[in-house]
C-alpha positions as CSV (number, residue, x, y, z in Angstrom):
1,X,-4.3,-49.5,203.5
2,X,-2.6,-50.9,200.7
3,X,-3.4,-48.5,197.2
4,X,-2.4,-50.2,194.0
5,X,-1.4,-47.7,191.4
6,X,-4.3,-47.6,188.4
7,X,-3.3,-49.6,185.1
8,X,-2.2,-47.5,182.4
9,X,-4.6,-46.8,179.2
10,X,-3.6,-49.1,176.6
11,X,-2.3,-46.4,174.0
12,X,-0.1,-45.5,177.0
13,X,1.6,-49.1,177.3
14,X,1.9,-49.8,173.2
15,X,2.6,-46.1,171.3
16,X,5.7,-47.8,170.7
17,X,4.5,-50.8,168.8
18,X,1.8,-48.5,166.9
19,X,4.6,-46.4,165.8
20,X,6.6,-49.0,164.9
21,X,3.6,-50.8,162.8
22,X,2.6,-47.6,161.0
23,X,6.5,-47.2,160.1
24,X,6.7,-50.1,158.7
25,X,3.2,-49.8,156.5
26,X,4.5,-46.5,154.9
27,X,8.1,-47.8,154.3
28,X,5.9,-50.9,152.4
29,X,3.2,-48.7,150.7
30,X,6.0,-46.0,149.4
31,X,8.1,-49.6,148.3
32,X,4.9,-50.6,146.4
33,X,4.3,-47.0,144.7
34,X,7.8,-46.8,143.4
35,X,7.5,-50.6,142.2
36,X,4.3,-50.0,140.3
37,X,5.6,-46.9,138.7
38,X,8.4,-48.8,137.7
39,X,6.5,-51.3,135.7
40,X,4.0,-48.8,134.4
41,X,3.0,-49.2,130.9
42,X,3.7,-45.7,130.1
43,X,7.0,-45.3,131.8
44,X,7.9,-48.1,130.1
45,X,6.4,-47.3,126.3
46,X,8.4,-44.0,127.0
47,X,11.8,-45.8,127.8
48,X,12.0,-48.3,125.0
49,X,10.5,-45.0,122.6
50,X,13.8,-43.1,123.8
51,X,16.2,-45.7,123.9
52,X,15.1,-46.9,119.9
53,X,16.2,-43.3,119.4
54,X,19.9,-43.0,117.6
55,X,19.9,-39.1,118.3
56,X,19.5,-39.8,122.2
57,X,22.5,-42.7,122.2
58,X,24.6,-40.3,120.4
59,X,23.8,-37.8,122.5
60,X,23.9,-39.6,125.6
61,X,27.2,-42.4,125.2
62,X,25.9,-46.5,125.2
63,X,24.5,-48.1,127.7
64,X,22.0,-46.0,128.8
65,X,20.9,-46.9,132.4
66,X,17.2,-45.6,133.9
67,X,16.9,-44.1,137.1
68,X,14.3,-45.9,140.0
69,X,12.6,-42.5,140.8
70,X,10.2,-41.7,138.1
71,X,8.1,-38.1,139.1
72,X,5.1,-36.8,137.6
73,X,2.0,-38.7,137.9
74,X,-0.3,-41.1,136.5
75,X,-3.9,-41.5,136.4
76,X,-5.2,-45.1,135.5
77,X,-9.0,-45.7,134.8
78,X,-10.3,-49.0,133.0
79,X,-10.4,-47.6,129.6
80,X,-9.0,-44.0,130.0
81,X,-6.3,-42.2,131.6
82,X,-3.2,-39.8,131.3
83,X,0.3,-39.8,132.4
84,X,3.0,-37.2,132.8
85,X,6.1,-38.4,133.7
86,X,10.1,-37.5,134.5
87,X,12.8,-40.3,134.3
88,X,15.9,-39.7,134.7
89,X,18.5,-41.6,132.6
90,X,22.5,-41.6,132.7
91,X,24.7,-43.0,129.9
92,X,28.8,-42.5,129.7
93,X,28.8,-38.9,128.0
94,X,25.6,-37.2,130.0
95,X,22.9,-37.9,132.6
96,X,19.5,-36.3,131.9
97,X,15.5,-36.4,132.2
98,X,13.1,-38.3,129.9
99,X,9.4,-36.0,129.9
100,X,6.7,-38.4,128.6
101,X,3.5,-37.8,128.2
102,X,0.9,-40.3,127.6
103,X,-3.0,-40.4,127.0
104,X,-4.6,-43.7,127.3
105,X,-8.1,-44.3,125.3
106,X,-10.2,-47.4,124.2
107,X,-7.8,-49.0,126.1
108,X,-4.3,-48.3,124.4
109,X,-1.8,-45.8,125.9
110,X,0.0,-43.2,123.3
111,X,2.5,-41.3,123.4
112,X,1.8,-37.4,122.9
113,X,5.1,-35.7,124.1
114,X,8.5,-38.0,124.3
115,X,11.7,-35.1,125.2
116,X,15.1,-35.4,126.2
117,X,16.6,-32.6,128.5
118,X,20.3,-32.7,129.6
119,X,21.5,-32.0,133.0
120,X,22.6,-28.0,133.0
121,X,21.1,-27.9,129.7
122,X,18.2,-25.7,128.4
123,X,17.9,-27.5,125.0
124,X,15.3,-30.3,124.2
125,X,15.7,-33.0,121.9
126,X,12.2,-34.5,121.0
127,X,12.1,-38.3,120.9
128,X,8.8,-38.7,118.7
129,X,9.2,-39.1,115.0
């Protein structure tokens, strides 16, 4: 009597390609989250707020270059939210952090905290007039 072996479940035959697929989704969705934090208005309100600052150029040596990997967090409604951010920023003379904070109401983001910290450096310079 001739036995044939019985197929495989189908998970068994493609956990590779599942794997594979859900790698590539998080390497995409992480891409997109770092892109949209990027371009986010308050990241980017805070950036051209510290680089109009002639304490912070002084301070930091011309050009000074942003970092890709903004931390803190953002929270977007339609006519609300808040954001609390760290960028960091490098010019010739130093490299250091940017903390913004941001409250957005009626539609238009502000700026409630713009600081400057220096690597190895416990003093703040605050970037808000």
């Amino acid at each position: 009597m001739d036995e044939k072996a019985a197929p495989q479940p189908w998970l068994n035959r493609n956990w590779r390609w599942i794997a594979l697929v859900g790698l590539v989704l998080a390497l995409i969705g992480g891409a997109l989250a770092v892109m949209a934090s990027i371009s986010s208005e308050p990241r980017q309100m805070a950036i051209s707020a510290a680089l109009s600052n002639p304490d912070l150029l002084d301070r930091m040596g011309e050009p000074v270059h942003t970092g890709w990997f903004t931390r803190g967090s953002i929270d977007i409604g339609p006519v609300s939210g808040s954001a609390d951010l760290a960028i960091p920023v490098s010019g010739t003379k130093r490299k250091g952090t940017i903390y913004a904070t941001a409250i957005k109401s009626a539609g238009v983001w502000k700026l409630t905290s713009l600081v400057y910290g220096a690597d190895g450096d416990t003093r703040r310079l605050s970037l808000l007039p």
